[in-house]
KEKE-3310 file (N, C-alpha, C; in steps of 0.2 Angstrom, whole numbers, plus 5000, padded with zeros to 4 digits):
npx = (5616:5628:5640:5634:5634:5642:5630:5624:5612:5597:5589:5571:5563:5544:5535:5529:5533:5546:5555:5565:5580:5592:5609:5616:5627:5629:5639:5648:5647:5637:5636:5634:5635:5631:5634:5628:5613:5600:5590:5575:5567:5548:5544:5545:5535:5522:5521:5515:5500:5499:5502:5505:5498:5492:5491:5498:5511:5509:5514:5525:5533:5533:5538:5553:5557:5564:5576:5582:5586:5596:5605:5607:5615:5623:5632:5636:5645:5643:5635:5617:5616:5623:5617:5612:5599:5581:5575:5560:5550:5532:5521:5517:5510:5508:5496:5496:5511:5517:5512:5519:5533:5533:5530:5540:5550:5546:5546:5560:5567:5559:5565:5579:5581:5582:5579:5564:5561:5548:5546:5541:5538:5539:5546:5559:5561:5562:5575:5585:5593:5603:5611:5617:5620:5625:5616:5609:5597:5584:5578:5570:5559:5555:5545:5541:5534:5530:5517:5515:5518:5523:5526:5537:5541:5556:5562:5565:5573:5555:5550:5540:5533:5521:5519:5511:5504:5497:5481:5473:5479:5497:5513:5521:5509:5503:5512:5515:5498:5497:5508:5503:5491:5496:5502:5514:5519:5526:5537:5529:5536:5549:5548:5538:5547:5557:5552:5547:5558:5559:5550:5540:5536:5531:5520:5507:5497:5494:5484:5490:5485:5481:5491:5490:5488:5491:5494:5503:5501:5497:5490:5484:5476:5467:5475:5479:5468:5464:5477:5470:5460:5464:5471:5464:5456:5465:5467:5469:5487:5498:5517:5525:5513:5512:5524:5524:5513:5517:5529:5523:5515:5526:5532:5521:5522:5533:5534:5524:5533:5542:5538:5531:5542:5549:5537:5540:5551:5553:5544:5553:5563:5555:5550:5562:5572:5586:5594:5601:5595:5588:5585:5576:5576:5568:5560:5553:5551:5562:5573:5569:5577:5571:5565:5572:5585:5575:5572:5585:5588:5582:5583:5597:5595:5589:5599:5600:5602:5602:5598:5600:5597:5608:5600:5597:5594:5585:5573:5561:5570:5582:5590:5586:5577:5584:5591:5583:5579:5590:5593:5582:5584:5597:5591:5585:5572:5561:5549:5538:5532:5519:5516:5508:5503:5500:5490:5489:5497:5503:5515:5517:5508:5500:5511:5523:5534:5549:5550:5555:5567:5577:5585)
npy = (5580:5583:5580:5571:5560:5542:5530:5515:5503:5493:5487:5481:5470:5465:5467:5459:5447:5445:5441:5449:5455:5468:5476:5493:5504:5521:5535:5550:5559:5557:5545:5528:5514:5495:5481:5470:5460:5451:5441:5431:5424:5420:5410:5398:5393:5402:5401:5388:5394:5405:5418:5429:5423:5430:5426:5413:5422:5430:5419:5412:5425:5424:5413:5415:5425:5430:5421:5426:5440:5436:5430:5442:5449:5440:5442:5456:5457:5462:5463:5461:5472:5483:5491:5506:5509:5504:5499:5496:5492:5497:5500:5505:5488:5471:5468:5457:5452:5467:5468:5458:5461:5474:5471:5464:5473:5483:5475:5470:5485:5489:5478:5480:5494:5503:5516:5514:5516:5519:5514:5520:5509:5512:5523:5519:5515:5527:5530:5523:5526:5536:5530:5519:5527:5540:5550:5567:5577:5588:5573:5564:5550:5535:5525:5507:5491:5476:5481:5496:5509:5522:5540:5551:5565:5569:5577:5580:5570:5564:5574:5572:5573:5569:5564:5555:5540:5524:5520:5511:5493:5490:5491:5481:5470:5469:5462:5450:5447:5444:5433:5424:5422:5416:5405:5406:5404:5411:5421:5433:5445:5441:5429:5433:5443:5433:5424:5436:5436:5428:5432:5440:5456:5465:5458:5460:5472:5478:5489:5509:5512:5529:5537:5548:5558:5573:5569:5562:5548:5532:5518:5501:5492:5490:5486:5474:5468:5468:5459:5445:5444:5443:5433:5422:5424:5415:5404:5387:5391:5392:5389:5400:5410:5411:5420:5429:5438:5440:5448:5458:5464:5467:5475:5486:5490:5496:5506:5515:5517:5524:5536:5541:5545:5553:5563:5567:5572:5585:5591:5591:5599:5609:5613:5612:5622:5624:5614:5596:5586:5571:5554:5540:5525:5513:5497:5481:5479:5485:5479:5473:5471:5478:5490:5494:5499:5507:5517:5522:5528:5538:5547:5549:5556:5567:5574:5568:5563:5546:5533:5517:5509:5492:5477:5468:5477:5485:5476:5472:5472:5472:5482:5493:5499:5499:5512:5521:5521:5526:5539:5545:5546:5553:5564:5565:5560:5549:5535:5531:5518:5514:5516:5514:5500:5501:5499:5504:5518:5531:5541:5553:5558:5566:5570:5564:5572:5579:5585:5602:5600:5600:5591)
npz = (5475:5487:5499:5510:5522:5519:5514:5517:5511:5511:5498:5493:5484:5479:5470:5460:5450:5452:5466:5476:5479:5489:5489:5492:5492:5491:5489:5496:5485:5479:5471:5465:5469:5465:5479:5478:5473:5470:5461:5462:5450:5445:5436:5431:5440:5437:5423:5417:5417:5409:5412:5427:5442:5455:5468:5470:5466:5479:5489:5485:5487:5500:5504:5499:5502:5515:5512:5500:5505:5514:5508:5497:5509:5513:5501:5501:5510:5523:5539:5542:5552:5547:5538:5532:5532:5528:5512:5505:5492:5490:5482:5465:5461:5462:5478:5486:5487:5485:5501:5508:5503:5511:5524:5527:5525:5533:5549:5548:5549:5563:5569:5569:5571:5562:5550:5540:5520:5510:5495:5478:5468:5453:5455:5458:5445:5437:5442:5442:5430:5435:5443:5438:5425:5429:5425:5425:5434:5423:5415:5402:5403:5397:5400:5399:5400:5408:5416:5413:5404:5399:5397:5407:5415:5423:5435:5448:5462:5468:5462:5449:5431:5423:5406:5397:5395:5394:5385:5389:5388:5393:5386:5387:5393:5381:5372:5381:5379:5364:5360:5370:5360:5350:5354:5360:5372:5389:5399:5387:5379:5373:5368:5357:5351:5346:5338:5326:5320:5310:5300:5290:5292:5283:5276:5283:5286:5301:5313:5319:5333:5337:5333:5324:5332:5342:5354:5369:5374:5373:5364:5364:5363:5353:5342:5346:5346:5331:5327:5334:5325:5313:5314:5318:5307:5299:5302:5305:5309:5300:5304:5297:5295:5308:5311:5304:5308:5321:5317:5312:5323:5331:5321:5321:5333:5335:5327:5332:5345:5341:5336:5347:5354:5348:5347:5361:5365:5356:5362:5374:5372:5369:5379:5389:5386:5390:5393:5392:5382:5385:5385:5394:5396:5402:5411:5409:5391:5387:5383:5371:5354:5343:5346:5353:5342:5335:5344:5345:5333:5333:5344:5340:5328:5332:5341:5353:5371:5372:5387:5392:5404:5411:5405:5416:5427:5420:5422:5436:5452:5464:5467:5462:5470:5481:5478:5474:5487:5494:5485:5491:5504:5508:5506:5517:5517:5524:5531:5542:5553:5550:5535:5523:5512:5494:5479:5468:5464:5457:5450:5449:5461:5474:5485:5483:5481:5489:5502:5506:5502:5487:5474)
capx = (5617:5635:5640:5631:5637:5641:5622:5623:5604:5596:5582:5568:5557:5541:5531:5524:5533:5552:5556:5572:5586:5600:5613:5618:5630:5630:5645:5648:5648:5630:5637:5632:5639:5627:5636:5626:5608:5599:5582:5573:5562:5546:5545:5545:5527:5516:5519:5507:5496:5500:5502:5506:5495:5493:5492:5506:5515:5514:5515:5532:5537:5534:5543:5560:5561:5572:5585:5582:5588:5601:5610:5611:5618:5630:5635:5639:5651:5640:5630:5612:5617:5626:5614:5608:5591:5579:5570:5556:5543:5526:5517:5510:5509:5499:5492:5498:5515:5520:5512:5525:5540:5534:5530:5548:5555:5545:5549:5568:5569:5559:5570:5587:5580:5584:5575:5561:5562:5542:5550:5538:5543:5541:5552:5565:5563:5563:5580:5591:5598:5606:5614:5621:5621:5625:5611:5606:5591:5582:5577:5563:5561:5550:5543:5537:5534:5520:5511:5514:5517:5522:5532:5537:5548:5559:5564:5571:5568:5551:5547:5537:5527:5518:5516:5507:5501:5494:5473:5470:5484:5503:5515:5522:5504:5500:5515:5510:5494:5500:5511:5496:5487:5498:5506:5523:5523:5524:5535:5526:5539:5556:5545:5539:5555:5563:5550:5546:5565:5559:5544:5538:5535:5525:5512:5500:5494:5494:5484:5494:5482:5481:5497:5490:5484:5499:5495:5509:5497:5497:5485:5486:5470:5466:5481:5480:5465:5466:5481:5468:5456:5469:5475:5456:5457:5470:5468:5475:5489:5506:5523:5527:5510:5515:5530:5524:5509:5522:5533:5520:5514:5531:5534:5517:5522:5540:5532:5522:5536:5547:5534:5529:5547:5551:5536:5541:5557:5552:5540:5555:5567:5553:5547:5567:5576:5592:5592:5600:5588:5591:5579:5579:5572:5566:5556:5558:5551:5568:5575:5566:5582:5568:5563:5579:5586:5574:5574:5592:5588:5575:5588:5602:5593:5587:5601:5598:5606:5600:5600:5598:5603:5609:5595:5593:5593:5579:5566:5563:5576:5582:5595:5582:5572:5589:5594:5578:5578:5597:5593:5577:5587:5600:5588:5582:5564:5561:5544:5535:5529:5512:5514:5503:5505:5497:5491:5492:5502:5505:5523:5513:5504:5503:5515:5530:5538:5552:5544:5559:5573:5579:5591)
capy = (5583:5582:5583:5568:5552:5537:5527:5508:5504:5489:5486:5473:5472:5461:5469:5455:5441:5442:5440:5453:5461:5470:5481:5498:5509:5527:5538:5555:5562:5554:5541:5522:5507:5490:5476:5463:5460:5444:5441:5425:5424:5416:5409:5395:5393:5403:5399:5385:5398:5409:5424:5428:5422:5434:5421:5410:5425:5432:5412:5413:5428:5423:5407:5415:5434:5429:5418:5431:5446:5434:5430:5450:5453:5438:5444:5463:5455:5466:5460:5465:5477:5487:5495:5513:5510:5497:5503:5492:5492:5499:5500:5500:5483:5464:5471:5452:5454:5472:5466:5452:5462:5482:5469:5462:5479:5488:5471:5473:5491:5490:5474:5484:5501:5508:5521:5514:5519:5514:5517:5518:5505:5516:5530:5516:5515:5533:5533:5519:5527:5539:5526:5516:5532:5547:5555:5572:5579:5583:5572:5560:5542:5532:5518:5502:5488:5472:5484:5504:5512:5531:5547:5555:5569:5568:5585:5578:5564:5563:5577:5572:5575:5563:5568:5554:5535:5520:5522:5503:5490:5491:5487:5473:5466:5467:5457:5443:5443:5442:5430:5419:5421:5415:5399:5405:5405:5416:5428:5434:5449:5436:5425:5435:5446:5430:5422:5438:5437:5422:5432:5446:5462:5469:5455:5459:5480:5480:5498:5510:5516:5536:5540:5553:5562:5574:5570:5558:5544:5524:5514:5494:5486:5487:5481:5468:5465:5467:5452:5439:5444:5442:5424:5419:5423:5410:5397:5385:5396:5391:5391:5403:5413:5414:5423:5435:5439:5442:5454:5462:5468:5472:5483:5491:5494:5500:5512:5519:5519:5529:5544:5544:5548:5560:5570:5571:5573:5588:5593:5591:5605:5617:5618:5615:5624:5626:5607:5593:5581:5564:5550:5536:5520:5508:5492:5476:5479:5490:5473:5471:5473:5481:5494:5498:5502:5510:5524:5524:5531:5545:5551:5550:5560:5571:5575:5568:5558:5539:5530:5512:5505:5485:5474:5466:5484:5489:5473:5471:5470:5475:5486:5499:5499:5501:5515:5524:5524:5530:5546:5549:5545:5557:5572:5566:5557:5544:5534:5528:5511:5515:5517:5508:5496:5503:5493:5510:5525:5536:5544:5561:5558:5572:5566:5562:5575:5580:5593:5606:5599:5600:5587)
capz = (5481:5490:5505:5512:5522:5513:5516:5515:5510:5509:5494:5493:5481:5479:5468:5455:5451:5455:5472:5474:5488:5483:5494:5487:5494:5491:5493:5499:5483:5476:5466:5471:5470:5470:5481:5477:5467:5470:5458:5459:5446:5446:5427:5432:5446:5432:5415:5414:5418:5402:5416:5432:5447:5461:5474:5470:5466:5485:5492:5483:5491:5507:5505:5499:5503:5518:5509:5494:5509:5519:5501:5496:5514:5514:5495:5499:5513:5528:5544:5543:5557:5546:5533:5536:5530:5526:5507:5502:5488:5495:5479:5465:5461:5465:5482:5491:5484:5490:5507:5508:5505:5516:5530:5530:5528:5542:5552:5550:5552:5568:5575:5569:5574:5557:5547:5535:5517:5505:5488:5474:5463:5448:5456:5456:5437:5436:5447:5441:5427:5439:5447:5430:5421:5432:5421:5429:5433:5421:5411:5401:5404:5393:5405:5395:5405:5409:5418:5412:5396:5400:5395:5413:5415:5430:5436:5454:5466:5469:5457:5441:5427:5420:5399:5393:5396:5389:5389:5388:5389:5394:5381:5389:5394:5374:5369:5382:5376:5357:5362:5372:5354:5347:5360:5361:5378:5393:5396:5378:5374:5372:5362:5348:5346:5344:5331:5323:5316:5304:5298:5286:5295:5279:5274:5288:5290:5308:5314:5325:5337:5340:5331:5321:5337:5345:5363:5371:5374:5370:5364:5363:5364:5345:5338:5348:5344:5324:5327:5334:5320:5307:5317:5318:5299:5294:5307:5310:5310:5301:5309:5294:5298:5316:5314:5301:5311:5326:5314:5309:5327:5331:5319:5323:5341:5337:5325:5340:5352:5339:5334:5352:5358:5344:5350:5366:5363:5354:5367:5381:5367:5368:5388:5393:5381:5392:5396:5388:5379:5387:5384:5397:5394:5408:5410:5404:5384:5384:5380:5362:5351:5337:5348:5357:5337:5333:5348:5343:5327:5335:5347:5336:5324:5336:5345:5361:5374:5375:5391:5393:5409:5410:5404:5424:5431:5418:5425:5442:5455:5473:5466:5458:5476:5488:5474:5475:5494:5496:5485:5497:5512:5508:5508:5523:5518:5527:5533:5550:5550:5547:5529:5520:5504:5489:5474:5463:5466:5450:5451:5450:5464:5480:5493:5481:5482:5496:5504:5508:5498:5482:5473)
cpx = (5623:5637:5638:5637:5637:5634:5623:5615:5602:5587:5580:5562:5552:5534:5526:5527:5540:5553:5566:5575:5593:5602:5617:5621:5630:5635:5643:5646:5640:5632:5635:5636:5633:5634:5634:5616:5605:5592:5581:5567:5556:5542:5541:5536:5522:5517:5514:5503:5494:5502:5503:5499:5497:5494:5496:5511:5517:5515:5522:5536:5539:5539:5550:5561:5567:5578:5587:5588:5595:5605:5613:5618:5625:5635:5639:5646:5650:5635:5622:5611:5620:5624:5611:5601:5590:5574:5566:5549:5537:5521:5522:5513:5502:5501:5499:5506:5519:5517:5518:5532:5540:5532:5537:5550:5556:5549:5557:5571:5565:5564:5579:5588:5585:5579:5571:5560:5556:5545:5541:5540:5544:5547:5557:5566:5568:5571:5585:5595:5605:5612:5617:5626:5627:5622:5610:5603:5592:5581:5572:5564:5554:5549:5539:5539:5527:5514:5512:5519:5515:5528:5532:5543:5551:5563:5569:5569:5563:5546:5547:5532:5525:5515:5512:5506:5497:5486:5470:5477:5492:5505:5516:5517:5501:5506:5514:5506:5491:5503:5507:5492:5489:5504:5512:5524:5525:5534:5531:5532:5546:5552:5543:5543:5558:5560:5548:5551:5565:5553:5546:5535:5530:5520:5506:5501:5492:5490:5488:5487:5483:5489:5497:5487:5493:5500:5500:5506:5498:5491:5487:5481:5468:5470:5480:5474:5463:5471:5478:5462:5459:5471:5469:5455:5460:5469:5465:5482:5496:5512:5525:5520:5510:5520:5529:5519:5513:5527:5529:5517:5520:5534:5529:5520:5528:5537:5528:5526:5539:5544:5533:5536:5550:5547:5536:5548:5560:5549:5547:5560:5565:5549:5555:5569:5583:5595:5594:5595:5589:5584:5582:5576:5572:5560:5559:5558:5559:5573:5575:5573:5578:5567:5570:5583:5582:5571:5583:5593:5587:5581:5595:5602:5591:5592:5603:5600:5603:5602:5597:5600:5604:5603:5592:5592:5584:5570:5568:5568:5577:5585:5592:5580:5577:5592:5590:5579:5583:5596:5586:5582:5593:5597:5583:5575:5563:5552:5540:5532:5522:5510:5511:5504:5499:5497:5491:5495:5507:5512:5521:5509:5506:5506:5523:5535:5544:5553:5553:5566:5574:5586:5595)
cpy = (5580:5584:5578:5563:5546:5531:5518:5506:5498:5488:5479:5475:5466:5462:5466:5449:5439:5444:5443:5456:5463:5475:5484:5502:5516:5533:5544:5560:5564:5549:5535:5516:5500:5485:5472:5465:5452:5446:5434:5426:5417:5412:5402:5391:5400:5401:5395:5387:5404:5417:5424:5429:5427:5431:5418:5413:5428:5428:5413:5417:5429:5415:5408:5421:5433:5425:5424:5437:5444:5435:5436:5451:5449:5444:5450:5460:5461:5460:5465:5472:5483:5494:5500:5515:5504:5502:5497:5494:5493:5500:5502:5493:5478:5467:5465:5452:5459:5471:5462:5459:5470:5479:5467:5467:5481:5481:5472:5478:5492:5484:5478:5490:5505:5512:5516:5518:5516:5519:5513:5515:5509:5525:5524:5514:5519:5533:5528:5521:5533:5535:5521:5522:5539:5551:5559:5576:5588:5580:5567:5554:5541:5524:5510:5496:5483:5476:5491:5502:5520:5534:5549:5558:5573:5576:5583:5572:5566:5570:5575:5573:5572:5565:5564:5546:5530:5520:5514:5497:5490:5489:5480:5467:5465:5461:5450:5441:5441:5435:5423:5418:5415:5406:5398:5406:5410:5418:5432:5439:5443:5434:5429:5440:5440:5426:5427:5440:5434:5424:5441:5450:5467:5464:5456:5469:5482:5487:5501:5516:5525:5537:5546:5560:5563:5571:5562:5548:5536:5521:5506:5490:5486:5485:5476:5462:5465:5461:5446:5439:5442:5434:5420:5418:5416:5405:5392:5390:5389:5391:5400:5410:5415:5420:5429:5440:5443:5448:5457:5466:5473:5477:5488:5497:5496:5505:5518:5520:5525:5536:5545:5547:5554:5566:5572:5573:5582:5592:5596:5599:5610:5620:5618:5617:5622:5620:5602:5588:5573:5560:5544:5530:5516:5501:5488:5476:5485:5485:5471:5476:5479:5488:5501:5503:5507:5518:5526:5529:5538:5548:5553:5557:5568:5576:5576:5562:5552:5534:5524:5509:5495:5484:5471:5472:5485:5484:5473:5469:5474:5480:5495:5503:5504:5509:5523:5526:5526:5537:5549:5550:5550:5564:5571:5563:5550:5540:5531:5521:5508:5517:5511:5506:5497:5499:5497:5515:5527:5542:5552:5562:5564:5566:5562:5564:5577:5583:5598:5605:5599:5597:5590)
cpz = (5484:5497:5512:5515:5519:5518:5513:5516:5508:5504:5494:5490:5479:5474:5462:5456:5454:5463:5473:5481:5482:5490:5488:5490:5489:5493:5494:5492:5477:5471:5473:5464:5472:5471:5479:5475:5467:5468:5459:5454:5449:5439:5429:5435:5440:5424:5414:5414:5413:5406:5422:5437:5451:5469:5474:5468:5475:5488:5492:5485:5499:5507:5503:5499:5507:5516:5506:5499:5511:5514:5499:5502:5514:5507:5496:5504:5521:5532:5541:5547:5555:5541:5537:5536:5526:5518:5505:5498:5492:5492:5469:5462:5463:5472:5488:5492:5487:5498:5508:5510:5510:5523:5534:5530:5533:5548:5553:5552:5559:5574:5575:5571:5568:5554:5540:5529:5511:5502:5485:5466:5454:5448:5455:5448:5435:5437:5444:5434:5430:5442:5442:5427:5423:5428:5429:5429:5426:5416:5408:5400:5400:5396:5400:5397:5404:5412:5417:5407:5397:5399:5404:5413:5422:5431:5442:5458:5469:5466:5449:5437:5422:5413:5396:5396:5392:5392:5390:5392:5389:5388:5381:5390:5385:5369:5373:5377:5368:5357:5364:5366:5351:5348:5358:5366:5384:5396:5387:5376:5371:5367:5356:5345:5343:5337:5324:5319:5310:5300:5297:5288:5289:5274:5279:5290:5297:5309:5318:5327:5339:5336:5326:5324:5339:5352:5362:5372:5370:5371:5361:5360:5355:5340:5342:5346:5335:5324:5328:5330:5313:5309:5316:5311:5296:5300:5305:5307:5306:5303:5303:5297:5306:5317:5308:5304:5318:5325:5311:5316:5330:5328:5317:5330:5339:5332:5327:5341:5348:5337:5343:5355:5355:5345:5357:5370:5360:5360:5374:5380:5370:5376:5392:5391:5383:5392:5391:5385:5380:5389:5389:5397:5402:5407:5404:5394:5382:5381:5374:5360:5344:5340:5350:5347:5335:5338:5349:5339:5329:5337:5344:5330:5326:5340:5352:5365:5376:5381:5394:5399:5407:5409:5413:5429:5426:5421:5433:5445:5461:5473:5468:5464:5484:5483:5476:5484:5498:5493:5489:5502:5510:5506:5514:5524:5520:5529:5538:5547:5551:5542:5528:5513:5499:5483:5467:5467:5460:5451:5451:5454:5470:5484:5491:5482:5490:5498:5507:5508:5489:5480:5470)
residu = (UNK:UNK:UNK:UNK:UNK:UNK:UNK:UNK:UNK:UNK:UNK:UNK:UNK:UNK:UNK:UNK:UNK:UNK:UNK:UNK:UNK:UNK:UNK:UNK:UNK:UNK:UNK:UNK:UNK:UNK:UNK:UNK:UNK:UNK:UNK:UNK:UNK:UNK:UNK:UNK:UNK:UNK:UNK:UNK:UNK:UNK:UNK:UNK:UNK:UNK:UNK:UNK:UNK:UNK:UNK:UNK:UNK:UNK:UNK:UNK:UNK:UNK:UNK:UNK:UNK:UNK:UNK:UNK:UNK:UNK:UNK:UNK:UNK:UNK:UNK:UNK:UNK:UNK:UNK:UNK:UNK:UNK:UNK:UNK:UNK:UNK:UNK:UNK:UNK:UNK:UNK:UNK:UNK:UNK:UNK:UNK:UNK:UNK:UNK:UNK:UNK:UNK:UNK:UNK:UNK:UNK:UNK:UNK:UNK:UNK:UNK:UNK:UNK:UNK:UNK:UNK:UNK:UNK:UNK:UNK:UNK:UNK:UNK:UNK:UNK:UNK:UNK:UNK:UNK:UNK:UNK:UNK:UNK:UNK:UNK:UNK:UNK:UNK:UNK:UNK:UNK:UNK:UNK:UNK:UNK:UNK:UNK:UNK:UNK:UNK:UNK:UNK:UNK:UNK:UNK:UNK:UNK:UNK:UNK:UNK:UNK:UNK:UNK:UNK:UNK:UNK:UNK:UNK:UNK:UNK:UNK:UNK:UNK:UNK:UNK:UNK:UNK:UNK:UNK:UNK:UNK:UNK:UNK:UNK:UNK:UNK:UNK:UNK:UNK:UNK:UNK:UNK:UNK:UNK:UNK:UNK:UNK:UNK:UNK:UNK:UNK:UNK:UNK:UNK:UNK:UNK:UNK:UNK:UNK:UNK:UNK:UNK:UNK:UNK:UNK:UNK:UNK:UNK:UNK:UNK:UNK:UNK:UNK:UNK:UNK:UNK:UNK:UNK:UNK:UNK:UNK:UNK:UNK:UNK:UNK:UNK:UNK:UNK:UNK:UNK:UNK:UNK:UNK:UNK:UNK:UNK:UNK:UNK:UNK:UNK:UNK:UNK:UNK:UNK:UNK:UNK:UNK:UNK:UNK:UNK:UNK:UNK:UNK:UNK:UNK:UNK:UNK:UNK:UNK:UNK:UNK:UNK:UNK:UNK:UNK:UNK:UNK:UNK:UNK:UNK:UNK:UNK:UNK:UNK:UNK:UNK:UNK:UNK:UNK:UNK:UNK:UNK:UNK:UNK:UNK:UNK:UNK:UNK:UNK:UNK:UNK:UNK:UNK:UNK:UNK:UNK:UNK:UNK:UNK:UNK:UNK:UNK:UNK:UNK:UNK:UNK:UNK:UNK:UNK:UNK:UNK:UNK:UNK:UNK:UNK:UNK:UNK:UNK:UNK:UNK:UNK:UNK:UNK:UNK:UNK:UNK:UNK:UNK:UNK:UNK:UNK:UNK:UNK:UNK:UNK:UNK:UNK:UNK:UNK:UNK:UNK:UNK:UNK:UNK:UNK:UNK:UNK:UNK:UNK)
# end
């Protein structure tokens, strides 16, 4: 959409563990520009934990959203007084979390007298390749991520259709808790890409859950648990057994991800015909270098446009949030501040859509 004024936006996202702001501008034409992108991670206050707390995850964000906000603001080289909209995380996510950062939102936007913008943190998935990319509608995004593992196919902002899903565990929560199996440490995906390099990817038959089923659908939970039955086998566990047992997951789960994208890839040919075929990848497992080649191939093969944004666009971040609520905000969606923080909200859900516009 063109035609618009240029919208300076500010995103804040608090949705698990990183603590985020980012300033986005927006030009006239629909392209954006992030100024500035501040993540804290919070690595550090859970790993002894093997995972993230929920409670010292929102402590965290109460204790440094506002440096987190003030730093964006100083960084883009604007007063707080200047952005056209406050866009903040409002779900889904940990519950304590997205309260933290749609309280600061609404907060700002009622002391600035600006327009509120609850972004659903999975629309800014959806949305940032638009804004790396200038991908344009539409097109299918393969989400894979610590908490979601789905095919959705983006038609417009805030119109989607959700093709398929994981029925059990995320992909990213199944490499944690491989990872945790296996005491490499938490994040778990870094960790077993990095030792499954030094390890034999065909000594251990991993299953691939539903792969012989057409539906679009992910399943984790029994590969994960065929790994600690095979780790329980051999225990105490070798360095060499660790890393062949870890190459051998991953080239279960990359040979899921690569049949599932080929059929919905397939699937996107035969409902858009006209439309070209642009696959978009998001969340942080888009980082696994095993995985990323091997949706190179698919696409490649297939004829079809791959789009990965930068690796700190594809995990959490303020950018994704401010990105999200500048393409609402320029068809006019905006939200009172009696939305509510939601600890699920399904990117297919009623009330996504932007009722009497079209991007």
């Amino acid at each position: 959409m063109t035609g618009q004024a240029q919208a300076i936006i500010l995103g804040i996202e608090t949705s698990c563990d990183e603590t985020a702001a980012a300033i986005v501008v927006r030009d006239q034409s629909g392209r954006g520009t992030i100024s500035s992108n501040v993540v804290r991670s919070q690595l550090d206050e859970h790993a002894a934990f093997g995972g993230v707390v929920p409670e010292l995850a929102a402590r965290a964000h109460v204790e440094w959203l506002d440096h987190i906000i003030a730093q964006a603001v100083a960084e883009a080289g604007i007063a707080l007084k200047d952005v056209d909209a406050i866009a903040a995380t409002a779900g889904p996510g940990l519950i304590g979390g997205v309260l933290v950062g749609l309280t600061t939102g609404k907060a700002l936007a009622a002391s600035l007298g600006k327009p509120l913008i609850a972004v659903n943190h999975l629309e800014g998935h959806a949305l940032t390749a638009r804004l790396t990319d200038g991908v344009q509608f539409p097109y299918l995004m393969l989400l894979v991520s610590g908490g979601h593992s789905q095919f959705v196919l983006v038609r417009g902002v805030g119109e989607y259709e959700r093709w398929g899903g994981t029925i059990d565990d995320a992909l990213g929560e199944a490499f944690d808790k491989v990872a945790k199996l296996l005491s490499l440490g938490h994040p778990g995906g870094p960790a077993v890409e990095q030792i499954a390099t030094k390890g034999d990817p065909a000594r251990f038959k991993f299953p691939r859950p539903l792969l012989r089923e057409q539906r679009l659908d992910f399943s984790f939970s029994g590969l994960k648990t065929a790994v600690r039955l095979q780790a329980e086998a051999l225990a105490p566990l070798s360095e060499q057994d660790v890393a062949d047992i870890a190459a051998g997951f991953q080239a279960a789960v990359t040979e899921i991800v690569a049949k599932r994208s080929r059929q919905a890839l397939e699937r996107f040919r035969a409902e858009l015909p006209e439309a070209e075929p642009q696959l978009v990848v998001a969340g942080g497992v888009a980082a696994n270098r095993a995985i990323a080649a091997a949706l190179e191939t698919v696409t490649r093969e297939m004829g079809a446009r791959l789009v990965v944004p930068p690796i700190a666009l594809c995990t959490d971040n303020g950018a994704m949030v401010a990105w999200a609520g500048a393409e609402r905000f320029a068809l006019g969606a905006t939200d009172g501040l009696a939305v509510e923080a939601r600890p699920r909200w399904p990117l297919d859900a009623p009330g996504m859509k932007v009722d009497g516009h079209a991007a």
